[in-house]
N, C-alpha and C positions, 0 to 999 in steps of 0.2 A: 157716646163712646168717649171715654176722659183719652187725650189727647198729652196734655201741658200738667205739668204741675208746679206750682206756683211754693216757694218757700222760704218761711221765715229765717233770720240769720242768727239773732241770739238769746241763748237758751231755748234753741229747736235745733240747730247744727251744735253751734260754740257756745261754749258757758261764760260768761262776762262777768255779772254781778249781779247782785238780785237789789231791792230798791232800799233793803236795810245797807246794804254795804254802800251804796253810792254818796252815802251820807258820807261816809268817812272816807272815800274818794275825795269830795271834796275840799275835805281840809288839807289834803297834802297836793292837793289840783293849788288854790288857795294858797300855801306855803311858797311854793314854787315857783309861779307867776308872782306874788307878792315881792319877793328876794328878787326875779328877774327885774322886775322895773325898779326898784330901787327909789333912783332920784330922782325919774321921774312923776315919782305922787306924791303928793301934795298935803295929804292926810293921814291919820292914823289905819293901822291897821282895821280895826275894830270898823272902824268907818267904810271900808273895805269889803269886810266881812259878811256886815250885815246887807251890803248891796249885792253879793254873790248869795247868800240864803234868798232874798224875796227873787234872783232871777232863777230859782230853779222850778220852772214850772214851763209848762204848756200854752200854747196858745188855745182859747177855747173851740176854736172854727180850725184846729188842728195845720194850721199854717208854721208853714217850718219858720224861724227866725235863727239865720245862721250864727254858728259855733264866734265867730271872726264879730260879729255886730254885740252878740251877748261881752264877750271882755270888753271891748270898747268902751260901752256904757257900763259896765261893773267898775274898771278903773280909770275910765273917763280919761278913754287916751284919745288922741288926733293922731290923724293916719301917718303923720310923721315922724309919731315917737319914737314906734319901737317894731320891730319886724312880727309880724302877726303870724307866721307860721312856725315862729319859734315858741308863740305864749302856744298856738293850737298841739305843739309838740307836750308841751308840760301839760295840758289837758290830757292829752291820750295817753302819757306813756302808762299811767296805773292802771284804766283800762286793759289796755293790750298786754302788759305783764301779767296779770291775773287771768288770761282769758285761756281756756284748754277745750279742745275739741273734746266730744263725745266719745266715748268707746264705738258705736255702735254707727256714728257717721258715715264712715267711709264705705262701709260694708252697703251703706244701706244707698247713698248716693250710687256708687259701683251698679248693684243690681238695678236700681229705679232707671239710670239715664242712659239703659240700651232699650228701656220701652218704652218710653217717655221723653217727653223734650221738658228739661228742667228751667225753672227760671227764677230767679232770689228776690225776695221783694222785701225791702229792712227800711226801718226807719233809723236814725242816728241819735245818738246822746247829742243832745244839745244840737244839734244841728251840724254836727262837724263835718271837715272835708269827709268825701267817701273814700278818699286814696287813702286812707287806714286802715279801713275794710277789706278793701282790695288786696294791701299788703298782709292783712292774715289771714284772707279766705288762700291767697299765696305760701304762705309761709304753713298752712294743711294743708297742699294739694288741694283745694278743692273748686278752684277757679275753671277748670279744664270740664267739669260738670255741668256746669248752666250754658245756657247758649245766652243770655242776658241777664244783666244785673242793673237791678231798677231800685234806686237810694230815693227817700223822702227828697234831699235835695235835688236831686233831677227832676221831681215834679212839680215841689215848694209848699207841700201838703204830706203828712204823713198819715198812717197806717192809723185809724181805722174808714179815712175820708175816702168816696169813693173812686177821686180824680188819681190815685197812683195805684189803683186796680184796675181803673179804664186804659190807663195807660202802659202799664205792664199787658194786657190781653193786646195792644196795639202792638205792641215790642214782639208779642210772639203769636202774631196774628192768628189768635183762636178766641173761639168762640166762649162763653163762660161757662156752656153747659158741654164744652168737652175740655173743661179747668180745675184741677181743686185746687184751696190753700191747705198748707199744713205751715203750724204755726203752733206756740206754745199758750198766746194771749188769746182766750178766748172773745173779748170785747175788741179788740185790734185786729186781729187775724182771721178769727171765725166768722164773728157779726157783722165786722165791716165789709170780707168779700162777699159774703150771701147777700144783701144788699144789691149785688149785681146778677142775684141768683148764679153764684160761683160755693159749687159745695166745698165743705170746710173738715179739715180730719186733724183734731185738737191732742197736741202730743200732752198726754198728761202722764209724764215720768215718774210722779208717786202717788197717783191717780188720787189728786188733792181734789179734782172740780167735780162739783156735783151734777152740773150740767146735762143732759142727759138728751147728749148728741153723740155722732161718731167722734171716737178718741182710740187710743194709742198709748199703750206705755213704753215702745220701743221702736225705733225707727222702722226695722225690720219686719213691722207685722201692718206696715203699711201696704205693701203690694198686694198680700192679700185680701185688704179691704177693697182697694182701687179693684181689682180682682171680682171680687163680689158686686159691685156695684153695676158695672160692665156687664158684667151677664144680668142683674135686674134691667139694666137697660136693654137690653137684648130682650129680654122676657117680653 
């Protein structure tokens, strides 16, 4: 009997940016911090630059490396430079200005979390604070929804490792086989929570994945699967 439902935060709730646009995130992330420190750096721009292109990557063992440690070594500050929550401010703001909830979110939150107990399980750009998250799952209503919010950084592994699936089902003391993920990343969200044999319902909004599991092109036509399932389990 599914119980919990476990869910992705962006581009499954909130639209952010897709992986082309991050690109040109960066340069005005890059602009910003660059002008902020000023006279504190030491080198050209360019020098700069190409140390913020090789830090945009992943750790391969999916180990967070926080937001605050990645500028540090990009522009090789000491902890005494320069205030760290003001460069993590210039990171986020294009982020979060760009970012707009779903049409079909609220609707769908609403109905799901009087039968279900919700809980958010997101990994972070770069590893940033989660109090950014916080402040715009805030600024859509939709904090009031989950009964737990479980960030890559509170575990120090993210989304597709199995340690912040283990640990969200700890958060909302359920079982995996009364859990799904819904999530938009089929290799993050799907693959990684079945791994704990935690079933997975892949929002696929222009039904782009070939994939040929349970999906979704609208939030709203999720209850009905959860629905269907429940009674195969019953069966």
């Amino acid at each position: 009997m599914i119980k919990v439902l476990f869910f992705d935060l962006g581009e499954t709730l909130v639209k952010y940016y897709s992986k082309e646009q991050f690109k040109d995130i960066l340069v005005v992330v890059f602009k910003g911090i660059y002008e902020k420190c000023g006279i504190s750096l030491q080198k050209t721009s360019e020098y700069y630059w190409q140390r913020m292109v090789k830090e945009n990557y992943e750790n391969s063992d999916f180990s967070v490396r926080p937001l605050e440690e990645r500028l540090r070594n990009i522009f090789e500050l000491n902890n005494d430079e320069i205030d760290m929550n003001v460069l993590c401010d210039i990171f986020m703001k294009p982020i979060l200005d760009i970012s707009k909830i779903y049409d079909d979110t609220l609707f769908a939150l609403n109905s799901l979390s009087k039968k279900y107990s919700l809980c958010l399980i997101s990994n972070m750009p770069w590893g940033c604070p989660k109090s950014y998250f916080i402040q715009d799952l805030r600024k859509y209503d939709l904090l009031g929804y989950f009964k737990e919010l479980v960030f890559c950084v509170d575990v120090g592994f993210r989304k597709p490792h199995r340690k912040i699936f283990e640990y969200a089902l700890q958060r909302m003391h359920s079982l995996p086989e009364e859990s799904i993920m819904i999530g938009d990343r089929y290799n993050w969200d799907i693959e990684g929570a079945s791994k704990l044999n935690i079933k997975g319902i892949l929002v696929d909004r222009k039904n782009e994945n070939p994939v040929n599991i349970l999906k979704v092109e609208k939030l709203q036509d999720i209850e009905q699967e959860i629905l269907e399932l429940n009674n195969n389990w019953r069966g």
